[in-house]
Predicted model as a PDB file, atoms N, CA, C, CB and O in Angstrom, pLDDT in the B-factor column:
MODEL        1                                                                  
ATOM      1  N   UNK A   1      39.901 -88.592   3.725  1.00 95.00           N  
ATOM      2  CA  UNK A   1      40.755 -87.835   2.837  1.00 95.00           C  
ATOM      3  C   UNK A   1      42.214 -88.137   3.194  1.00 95.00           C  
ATOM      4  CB  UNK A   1      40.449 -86.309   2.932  1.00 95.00           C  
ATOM      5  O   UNK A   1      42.507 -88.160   4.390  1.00 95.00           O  
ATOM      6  N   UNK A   2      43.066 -88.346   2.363  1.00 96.00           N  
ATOM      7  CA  UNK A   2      44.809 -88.516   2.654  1.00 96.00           C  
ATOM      8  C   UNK A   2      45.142 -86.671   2.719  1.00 96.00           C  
ATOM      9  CB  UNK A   2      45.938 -89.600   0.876  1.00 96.00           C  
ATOM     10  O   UNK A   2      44.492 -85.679   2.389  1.00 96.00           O  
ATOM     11  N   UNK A   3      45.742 -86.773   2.988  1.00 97.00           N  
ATOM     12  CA  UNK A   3      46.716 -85.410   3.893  1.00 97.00           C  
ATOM     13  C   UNK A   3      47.313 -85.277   2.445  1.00 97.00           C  
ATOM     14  CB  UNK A   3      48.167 -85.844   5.589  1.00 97.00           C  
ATOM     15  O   UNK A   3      47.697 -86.296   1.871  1.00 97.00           O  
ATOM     16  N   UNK A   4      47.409 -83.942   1.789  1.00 96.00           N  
ATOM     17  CA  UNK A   4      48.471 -83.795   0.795  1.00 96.00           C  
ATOM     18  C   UNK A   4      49.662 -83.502   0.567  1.00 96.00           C  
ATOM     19  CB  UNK A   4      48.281 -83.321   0.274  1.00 96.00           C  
ATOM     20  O   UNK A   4      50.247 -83.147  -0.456  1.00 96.00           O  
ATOM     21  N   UNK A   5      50.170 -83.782   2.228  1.00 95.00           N  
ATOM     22  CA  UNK A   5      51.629 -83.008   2.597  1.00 95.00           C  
ATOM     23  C   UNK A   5      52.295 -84.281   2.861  1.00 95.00           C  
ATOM     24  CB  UNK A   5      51.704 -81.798   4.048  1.00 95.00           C  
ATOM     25  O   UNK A   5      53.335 -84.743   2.391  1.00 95.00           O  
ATOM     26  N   UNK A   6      51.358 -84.809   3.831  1.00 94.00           N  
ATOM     27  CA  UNK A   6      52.248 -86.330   4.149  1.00 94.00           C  
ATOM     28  C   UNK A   6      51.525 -88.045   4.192  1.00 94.00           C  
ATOM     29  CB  UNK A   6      52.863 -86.109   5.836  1.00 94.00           C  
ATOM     30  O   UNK A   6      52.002 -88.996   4.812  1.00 94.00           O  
ATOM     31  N   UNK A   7      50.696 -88.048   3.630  1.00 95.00           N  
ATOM     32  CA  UNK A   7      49.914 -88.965   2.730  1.00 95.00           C  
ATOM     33  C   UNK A   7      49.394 -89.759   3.891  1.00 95.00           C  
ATOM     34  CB  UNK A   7      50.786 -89.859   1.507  1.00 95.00           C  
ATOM     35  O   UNK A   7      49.127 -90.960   3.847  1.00 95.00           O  
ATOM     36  N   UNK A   8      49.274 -88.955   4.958  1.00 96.00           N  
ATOM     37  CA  UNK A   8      48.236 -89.634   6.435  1.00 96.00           C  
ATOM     38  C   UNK A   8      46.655 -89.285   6.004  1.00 96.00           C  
ATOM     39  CB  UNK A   8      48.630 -88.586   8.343  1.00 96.00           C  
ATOM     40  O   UNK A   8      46.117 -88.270   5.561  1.00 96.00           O  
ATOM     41  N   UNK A   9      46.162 -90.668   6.361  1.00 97.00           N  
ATOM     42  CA  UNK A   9      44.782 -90.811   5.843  1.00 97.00           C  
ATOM     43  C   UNK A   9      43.796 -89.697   7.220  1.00 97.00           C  
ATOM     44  CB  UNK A   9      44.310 -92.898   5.783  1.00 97.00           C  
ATOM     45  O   UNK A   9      43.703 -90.081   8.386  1.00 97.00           O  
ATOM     46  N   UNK A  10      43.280 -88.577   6.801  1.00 97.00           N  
ATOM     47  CA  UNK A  10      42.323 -87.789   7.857  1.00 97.00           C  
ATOM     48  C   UNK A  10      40.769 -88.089   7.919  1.00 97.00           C  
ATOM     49  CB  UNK A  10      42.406 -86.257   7.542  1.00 97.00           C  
ATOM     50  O   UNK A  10      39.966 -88.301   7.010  1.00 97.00           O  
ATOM     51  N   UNK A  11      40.613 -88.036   9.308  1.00 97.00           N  
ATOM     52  CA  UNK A  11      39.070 -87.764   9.422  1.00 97.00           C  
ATOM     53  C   UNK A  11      38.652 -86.256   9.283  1.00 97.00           C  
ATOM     54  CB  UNK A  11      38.541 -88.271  10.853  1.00 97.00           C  
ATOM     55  O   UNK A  11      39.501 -85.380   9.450  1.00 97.00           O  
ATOM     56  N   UNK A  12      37.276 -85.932   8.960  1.00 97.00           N  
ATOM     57  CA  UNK A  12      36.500 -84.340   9.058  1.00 97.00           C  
ATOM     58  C   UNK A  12      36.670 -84.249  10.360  1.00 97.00           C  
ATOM     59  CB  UNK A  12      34.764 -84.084   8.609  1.00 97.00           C  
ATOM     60  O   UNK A  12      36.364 -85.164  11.125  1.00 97.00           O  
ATOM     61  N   UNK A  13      37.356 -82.737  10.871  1.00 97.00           N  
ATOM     62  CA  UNK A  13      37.511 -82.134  11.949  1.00 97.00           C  
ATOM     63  C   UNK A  13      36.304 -81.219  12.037  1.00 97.00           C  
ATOM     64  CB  UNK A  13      38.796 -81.520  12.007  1.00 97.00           C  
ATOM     65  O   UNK A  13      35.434 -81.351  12.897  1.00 97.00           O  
ATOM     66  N   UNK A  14      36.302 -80.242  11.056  1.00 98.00           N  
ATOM     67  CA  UNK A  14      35.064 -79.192  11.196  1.00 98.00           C  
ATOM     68  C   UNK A  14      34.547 -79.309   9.632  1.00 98.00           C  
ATOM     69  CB  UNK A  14      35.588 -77.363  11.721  1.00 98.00           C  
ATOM     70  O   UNK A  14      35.096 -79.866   8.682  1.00 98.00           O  
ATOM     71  N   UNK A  15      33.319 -78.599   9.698  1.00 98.00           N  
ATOM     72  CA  UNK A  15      32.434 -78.533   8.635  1.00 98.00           C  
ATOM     73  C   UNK A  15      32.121 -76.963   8.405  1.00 98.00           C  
ATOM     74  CB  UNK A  15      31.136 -79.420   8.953  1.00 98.00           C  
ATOM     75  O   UNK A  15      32.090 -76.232   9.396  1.00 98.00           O  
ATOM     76  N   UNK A  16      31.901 -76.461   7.186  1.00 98.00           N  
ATOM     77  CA  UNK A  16      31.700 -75.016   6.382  1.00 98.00           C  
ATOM     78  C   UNK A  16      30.359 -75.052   6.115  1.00 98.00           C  
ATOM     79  CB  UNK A  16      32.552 -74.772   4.938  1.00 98.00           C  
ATOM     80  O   UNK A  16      29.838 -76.047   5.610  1.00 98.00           O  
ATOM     81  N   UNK A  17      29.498 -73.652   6.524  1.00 98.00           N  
ATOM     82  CA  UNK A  17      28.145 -73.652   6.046  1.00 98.00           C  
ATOM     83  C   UNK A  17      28.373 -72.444   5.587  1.00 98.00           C  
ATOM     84  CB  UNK A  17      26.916 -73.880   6.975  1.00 98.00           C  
ATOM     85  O   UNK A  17      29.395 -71.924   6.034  1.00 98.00           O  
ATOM     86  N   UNK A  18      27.541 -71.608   4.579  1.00 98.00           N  
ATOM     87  CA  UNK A  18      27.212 -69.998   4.106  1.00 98.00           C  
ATOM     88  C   UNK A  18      26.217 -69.986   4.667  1.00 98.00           C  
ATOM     89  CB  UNK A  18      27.032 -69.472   2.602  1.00 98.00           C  
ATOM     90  O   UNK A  18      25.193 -70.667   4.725  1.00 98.00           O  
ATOM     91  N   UNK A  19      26.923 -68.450   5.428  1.00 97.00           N  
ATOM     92  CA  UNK A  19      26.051 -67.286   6.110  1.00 97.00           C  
ATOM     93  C   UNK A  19      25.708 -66.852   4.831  1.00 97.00           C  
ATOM     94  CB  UNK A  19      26.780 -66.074   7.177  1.00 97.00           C  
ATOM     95  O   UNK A  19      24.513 -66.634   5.030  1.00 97.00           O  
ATOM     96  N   UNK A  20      25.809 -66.702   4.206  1.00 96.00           N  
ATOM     97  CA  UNK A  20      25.001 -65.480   2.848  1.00 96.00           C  
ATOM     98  C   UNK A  20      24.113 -66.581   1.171  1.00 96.00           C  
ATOM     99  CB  UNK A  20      27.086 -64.104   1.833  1.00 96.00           C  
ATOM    100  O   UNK A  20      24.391 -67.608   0.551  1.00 96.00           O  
ATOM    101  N   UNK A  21      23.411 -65.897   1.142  1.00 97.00           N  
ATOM    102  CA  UNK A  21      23.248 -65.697  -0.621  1.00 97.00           C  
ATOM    103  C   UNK A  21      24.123 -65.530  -1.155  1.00 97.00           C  
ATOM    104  CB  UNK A  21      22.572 -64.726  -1.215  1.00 97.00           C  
ATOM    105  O   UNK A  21      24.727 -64.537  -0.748  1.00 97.00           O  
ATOM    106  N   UNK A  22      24.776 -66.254  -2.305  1.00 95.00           N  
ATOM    107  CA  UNK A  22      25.196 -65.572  -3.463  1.00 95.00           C  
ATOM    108  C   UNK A  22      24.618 -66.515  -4.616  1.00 95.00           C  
ATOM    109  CB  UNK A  22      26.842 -65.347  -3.496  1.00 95.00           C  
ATOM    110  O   UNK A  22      23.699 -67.314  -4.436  1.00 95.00           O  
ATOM    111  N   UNK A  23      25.399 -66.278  -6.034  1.00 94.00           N  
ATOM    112  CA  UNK A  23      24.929 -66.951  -6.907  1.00 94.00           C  
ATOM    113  C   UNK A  23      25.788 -68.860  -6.907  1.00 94.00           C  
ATOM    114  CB  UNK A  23      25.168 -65.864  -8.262  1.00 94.00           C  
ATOM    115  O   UNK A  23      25.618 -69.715  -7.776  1.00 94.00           O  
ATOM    116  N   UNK A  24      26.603 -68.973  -5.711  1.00 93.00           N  
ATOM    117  CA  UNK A  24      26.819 -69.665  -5.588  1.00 93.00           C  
ATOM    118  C   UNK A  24      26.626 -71.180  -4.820  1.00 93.00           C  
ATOM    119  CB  UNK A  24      27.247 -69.129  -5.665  1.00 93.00           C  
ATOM    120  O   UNK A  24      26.769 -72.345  -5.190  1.00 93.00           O  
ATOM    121  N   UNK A  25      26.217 -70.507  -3.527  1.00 96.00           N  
ATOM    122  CA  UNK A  25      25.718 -70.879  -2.407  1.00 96.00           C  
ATOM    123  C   UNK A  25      24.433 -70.565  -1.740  1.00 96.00           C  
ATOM    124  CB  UNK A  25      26.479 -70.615  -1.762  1.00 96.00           C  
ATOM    125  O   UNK A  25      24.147 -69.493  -2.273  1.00 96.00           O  
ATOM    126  N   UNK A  26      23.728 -70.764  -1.120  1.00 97.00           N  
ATOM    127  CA  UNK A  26      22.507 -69.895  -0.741  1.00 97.00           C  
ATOM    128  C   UNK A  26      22.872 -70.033   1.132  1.00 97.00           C  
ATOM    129  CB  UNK A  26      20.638 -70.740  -1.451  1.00 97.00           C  
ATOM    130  O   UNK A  26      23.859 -70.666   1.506  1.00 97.00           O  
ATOM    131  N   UNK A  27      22.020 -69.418   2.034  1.00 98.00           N  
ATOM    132  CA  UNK A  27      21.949 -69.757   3.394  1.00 98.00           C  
ATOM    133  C   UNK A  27      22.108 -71.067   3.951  1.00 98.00           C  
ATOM    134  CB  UNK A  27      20.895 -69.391   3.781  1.00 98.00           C  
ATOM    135  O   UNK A  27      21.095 -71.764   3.996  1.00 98.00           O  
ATOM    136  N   UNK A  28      23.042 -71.473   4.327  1.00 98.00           N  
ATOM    137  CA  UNK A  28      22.936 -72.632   5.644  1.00 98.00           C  
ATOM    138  C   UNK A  28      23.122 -74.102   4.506  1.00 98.00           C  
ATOM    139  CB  UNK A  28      20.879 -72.569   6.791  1.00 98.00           C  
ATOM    140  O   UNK A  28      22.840 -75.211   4.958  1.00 98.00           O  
ATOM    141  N   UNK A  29      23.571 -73.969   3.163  1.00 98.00           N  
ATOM    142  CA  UNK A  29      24.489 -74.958   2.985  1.00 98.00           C  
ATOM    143  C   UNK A  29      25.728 -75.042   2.947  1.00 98.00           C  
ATOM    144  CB  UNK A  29      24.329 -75.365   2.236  1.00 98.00           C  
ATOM    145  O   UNK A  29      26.491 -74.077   2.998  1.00 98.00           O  
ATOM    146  N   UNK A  30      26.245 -76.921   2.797  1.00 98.00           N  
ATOM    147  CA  UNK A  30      27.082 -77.100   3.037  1.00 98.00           C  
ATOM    148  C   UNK A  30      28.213 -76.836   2.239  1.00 98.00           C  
ATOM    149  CB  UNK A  30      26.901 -77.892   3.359  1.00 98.00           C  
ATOM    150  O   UNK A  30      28.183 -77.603   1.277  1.00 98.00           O  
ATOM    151  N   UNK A  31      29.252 -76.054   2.202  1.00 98.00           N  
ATOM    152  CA  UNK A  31      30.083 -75.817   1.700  1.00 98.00           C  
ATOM    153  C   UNK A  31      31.757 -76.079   1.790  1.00 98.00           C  
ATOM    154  CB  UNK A  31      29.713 -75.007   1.725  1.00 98.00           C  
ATOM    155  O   UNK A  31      32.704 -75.617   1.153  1.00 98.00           O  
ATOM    156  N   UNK A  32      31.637 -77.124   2.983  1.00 98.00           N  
ATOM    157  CA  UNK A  32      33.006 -77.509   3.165  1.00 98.00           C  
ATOM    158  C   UNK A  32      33.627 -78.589   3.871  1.00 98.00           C  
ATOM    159  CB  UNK A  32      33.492 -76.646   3.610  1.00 98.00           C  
ATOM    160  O   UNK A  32      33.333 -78.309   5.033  1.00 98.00           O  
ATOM    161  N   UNK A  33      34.308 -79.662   3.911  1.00 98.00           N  
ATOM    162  CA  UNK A  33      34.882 -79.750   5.239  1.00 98.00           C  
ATOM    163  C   UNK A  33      36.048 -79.956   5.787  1.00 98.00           C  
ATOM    164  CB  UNK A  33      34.446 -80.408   5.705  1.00 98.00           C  
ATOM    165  O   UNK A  33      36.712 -80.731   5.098  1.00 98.00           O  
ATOM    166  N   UNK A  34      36.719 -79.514   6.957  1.00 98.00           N  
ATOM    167  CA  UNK A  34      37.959 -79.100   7.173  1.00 98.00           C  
ATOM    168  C   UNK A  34      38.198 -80.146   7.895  1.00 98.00           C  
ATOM    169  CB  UNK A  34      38.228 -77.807   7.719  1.00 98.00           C  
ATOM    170  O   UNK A  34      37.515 -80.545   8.838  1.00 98.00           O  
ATOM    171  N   UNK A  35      39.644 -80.842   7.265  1.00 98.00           N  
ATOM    172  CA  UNK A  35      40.359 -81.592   7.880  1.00 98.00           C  
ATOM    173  C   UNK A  35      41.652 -81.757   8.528  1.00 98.00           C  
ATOM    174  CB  UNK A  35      40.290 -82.121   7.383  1.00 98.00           C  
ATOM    175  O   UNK A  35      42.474 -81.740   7.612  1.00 98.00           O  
ATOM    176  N   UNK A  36      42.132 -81.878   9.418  1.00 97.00           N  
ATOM    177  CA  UNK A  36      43.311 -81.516  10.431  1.00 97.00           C  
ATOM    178  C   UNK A  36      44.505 -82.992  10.780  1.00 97.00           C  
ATOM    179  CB  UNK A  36      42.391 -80.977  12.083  1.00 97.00           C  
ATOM    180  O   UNK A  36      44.390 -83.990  11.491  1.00 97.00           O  
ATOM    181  N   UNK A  37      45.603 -82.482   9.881  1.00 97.00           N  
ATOM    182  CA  UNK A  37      46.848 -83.655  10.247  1.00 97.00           C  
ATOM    183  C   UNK A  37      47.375 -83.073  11.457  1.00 97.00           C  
ATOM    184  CB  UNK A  37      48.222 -83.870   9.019  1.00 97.00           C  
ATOM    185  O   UNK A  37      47.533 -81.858  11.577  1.00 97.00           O  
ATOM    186  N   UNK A  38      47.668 -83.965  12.411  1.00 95.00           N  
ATOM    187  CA  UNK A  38      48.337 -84.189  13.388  1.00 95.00           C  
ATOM    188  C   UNK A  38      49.898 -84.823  13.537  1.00 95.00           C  
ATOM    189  CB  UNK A  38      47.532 -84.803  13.906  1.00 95.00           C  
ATOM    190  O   UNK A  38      50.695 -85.090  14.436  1.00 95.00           O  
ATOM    191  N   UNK A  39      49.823 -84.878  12.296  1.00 96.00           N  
ATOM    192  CA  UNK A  39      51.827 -84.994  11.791  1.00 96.00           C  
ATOM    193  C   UNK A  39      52.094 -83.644  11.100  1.00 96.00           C  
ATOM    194  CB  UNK A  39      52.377 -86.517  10.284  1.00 96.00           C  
ATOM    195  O   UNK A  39      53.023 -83.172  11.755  1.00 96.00           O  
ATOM    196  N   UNK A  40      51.775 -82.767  10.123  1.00 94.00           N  
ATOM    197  CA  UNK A  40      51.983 -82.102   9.737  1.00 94.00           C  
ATOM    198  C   UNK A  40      51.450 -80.508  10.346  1.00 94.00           C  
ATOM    199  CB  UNK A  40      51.795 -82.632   8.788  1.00 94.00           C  
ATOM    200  O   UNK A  40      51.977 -79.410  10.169  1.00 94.00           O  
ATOM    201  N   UNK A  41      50.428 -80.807  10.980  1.00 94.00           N  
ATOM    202  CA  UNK A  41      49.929 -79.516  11.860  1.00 94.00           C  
ATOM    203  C   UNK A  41      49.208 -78.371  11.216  1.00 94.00           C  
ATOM    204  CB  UNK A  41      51.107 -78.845  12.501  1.00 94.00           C  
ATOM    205  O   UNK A  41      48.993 -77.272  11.726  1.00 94.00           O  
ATOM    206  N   UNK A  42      48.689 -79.001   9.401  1.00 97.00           N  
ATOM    207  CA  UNK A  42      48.221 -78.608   8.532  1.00 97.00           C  
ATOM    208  C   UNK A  42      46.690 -78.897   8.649  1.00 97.00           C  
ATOM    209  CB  UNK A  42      48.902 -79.037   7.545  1.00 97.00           C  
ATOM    210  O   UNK A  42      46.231 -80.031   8.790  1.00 97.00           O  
ATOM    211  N   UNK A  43      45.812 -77.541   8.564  1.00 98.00           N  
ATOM    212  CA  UNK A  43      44.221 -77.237   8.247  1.00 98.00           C  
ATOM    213  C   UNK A  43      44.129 -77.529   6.527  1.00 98.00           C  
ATOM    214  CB  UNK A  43      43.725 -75.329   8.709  1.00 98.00           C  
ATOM    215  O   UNK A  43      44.817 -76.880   5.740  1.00 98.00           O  
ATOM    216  N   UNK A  44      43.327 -78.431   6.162  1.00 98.00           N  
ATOM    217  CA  UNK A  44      42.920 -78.257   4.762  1.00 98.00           C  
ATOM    218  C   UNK A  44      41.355 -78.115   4.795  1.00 98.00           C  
ATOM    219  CB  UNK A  44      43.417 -79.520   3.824  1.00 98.00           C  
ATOM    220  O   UNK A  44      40.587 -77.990   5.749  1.00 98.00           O  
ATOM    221  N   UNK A  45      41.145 -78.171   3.502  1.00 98.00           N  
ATOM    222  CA  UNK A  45      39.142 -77.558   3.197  1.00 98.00           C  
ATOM    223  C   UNK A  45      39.321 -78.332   1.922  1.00 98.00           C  
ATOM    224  CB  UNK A  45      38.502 -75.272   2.874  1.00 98.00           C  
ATOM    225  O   UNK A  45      40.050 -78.199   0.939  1.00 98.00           O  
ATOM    226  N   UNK A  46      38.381 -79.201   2.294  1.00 98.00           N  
ATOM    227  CA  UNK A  46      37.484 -80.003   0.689  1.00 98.00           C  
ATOM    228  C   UNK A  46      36.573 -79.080   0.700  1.00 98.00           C  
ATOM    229  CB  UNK A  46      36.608 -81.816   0.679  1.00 98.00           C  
ATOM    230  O   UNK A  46      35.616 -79.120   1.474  1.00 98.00           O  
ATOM    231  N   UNK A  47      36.815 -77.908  -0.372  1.00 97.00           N  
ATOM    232  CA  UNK A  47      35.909 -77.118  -0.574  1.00 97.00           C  
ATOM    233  C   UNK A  47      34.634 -77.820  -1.862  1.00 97.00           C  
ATOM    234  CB  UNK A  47      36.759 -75.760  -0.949  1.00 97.00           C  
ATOM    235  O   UNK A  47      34.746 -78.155  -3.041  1.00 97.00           O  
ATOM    236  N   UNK A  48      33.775 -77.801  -1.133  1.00 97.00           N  
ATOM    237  CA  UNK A  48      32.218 -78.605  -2.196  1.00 97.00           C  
ATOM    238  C   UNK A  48      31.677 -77.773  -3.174  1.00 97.00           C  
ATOM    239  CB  UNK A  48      30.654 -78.960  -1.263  1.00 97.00           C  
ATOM    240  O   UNK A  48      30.832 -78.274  -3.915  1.00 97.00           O  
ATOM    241  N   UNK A  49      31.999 -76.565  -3.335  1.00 96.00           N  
ATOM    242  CA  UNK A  49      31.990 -75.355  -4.132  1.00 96.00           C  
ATOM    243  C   UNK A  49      32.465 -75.155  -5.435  1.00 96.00           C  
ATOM    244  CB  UNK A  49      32.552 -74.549  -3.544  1.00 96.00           C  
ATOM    245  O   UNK A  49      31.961 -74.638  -6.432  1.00 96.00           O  
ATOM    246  N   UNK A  50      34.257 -76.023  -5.052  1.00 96.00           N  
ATOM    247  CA  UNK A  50      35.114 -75.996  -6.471  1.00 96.00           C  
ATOM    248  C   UNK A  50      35.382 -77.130  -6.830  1.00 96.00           C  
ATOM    249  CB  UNK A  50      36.399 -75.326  -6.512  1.00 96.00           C  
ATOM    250  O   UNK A  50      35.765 -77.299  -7.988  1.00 96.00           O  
ATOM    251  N   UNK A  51      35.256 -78.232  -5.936  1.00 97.00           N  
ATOM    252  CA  UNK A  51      35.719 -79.621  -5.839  1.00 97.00           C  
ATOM    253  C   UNK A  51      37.307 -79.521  -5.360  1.00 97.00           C  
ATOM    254  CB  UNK A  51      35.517 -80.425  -7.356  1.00 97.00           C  
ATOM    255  O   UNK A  51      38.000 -80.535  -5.437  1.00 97.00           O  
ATOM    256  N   UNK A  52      37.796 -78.440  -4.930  1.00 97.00           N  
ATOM    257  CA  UNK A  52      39.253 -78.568  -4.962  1.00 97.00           C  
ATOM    258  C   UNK A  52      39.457 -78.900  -3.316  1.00 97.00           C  
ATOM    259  CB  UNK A  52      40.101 -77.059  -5.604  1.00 97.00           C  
ATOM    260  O   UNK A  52      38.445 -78.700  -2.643  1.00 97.00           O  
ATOM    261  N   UNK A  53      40.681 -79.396  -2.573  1.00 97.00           N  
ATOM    262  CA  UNK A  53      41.172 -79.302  -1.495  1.00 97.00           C  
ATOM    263  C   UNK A  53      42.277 -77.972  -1.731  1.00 97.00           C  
ATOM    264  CB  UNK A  53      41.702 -80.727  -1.075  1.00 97.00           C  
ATOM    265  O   UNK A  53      42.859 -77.709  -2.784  1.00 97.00           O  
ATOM    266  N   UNK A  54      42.364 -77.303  -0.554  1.00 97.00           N  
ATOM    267  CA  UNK A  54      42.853 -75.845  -0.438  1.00 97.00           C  
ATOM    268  C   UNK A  54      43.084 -76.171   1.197  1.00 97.00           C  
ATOM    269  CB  UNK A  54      41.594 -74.391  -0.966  1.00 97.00           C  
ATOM    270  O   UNK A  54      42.324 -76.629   2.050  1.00 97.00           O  
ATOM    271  N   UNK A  55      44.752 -75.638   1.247  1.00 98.00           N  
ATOM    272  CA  UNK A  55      45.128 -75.230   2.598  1.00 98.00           C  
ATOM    273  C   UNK A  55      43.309 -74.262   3.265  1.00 98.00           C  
ATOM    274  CB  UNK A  55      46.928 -73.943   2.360  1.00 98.00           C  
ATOM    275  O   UNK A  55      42.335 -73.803   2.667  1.00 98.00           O  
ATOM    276  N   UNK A  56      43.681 -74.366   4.650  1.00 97.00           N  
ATOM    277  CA  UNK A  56      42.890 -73.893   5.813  1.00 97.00           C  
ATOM    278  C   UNK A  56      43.311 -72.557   6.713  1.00 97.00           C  
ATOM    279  CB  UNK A  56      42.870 -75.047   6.719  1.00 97.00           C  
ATOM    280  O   UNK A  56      43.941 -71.818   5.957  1.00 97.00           O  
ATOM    281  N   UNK A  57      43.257 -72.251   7.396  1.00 95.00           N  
ATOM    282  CA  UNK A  57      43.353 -71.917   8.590  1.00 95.00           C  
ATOM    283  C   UNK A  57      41.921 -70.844   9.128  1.00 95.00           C  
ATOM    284  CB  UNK A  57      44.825 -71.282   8.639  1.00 95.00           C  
ATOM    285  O   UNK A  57      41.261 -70.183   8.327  1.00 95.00           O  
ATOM    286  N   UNK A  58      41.634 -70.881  10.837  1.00 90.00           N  
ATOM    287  CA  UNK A  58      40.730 -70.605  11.389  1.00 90.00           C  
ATOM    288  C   UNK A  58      41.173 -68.912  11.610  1.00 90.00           C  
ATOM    289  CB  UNK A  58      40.486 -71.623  12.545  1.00 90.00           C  
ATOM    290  O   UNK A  58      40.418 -68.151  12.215  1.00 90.00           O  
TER     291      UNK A  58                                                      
ENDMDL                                                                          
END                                                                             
């Protein structure tokens, strides 16, 4: 993924699973994964849910 702040190409740092049911997600899939610039000091989420990338934080 490129960084959307400062166009540095990222690797997946962490990965998103659902704890819950809903009508969206069910138990223990994958729902995300979070990637971390080291120039900008910015958490993002390729959320697999909306297709969108969305700021992060833990």
């Amino acid at each position: 993924m490129i960084c959307p702040e400062c166009n540095k190409e990222l690797e997946v740092h962490d990965t998103t699973y659902s704890n819950i049911n809903t009508d969206r997600a069910k138990i223990g899939q994958h729902t995300g994964n979070i990637y971390k610039c080291d120039d900008c000091e910015q958490c993002w989420i390729e959320n697999l849910l909306t297709g969108n990338i969305e700021p992060w934080s833990y």
